[in-house]
C-alpha atoms as one frame of an Amber mdcrd trajectory, in Angstrom:
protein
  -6.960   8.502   6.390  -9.373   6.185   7.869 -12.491   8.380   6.551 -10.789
   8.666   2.933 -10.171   4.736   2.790 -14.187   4.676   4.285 -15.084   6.946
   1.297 -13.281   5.387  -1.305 -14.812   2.445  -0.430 -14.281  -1.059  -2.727
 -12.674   2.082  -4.773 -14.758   1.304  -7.553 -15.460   5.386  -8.754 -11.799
   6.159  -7.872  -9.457   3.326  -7.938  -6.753   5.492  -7.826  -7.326   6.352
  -4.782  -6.684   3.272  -2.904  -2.576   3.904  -4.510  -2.510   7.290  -2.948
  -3.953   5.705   0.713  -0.905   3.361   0.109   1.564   5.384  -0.334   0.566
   7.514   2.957   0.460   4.127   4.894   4.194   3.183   3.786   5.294   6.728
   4.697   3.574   6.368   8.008   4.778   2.754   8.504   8.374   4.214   8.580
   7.872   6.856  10.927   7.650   3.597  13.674  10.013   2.180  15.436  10.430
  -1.077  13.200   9.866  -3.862  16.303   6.123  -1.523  17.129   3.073  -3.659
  16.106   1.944   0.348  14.832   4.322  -0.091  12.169   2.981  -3.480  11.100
  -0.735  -2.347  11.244   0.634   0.355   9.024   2.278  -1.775   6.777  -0.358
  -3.996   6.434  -2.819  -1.097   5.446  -0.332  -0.452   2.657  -0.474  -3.756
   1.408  -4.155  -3.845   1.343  -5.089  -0.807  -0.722  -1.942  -1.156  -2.997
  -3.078  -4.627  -3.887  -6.957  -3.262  -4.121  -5.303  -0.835  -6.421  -4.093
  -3.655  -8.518  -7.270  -5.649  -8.811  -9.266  -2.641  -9.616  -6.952  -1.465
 -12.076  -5.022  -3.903 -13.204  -1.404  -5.334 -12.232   0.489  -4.554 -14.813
   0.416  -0.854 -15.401   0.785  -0.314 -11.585   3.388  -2.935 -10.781   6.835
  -0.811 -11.968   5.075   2.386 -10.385   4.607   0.176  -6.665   7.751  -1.225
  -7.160   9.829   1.519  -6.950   7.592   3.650  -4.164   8.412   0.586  -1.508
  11.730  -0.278  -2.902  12.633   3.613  -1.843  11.346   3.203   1.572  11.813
  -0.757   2.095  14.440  -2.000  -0.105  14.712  -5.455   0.944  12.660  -8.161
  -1.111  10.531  -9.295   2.043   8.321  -6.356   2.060   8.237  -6.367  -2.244
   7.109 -10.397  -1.753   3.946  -9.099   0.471   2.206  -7.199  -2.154   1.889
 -10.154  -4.219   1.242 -12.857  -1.834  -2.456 -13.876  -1.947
């Protein structure tokens, strides 16, 4: 994952991309025991490229689609709050 986030780059030929990497890292974040600093690196890899995603592409037509990937893993609101803090 590291070399596809490396090639992908700024994501600028394949935005999409940087959704798929985030996806994997929410996935990954939950296979961690939830106190582990792992799952928080993983987390925060998620947050990165899904909000990467979102400047690249745009908010809007990703928001609903983000929204309901980490609502299915992380339901509560604090984790939803951290992909649009700045």
């Amino acid at each position: 994952m590291e070399r596809a986030a490396y090639l992908t780059g700024v994501g600028a030929l394949y935005p999409r991309m940087h959704v798929e990497l985030a996806n994997y890292w929410v996935i990954r974040s939950k296979t961690f025991n939830p106190d582990s600093p792992e799952q928080e690196v993983a987390w925060t890899k998620a947050v990165w490229h899904y909000r990467k995603a979102r400047e690249l592409i745009g908010g809007k037509p990703l928001d609903d689609e983000i929204t309901a990937y980490v609502k299915y893993f992380y339901p509560d609101p604090e984790h939803l709050n951290q992909l649009t803090e700045n």
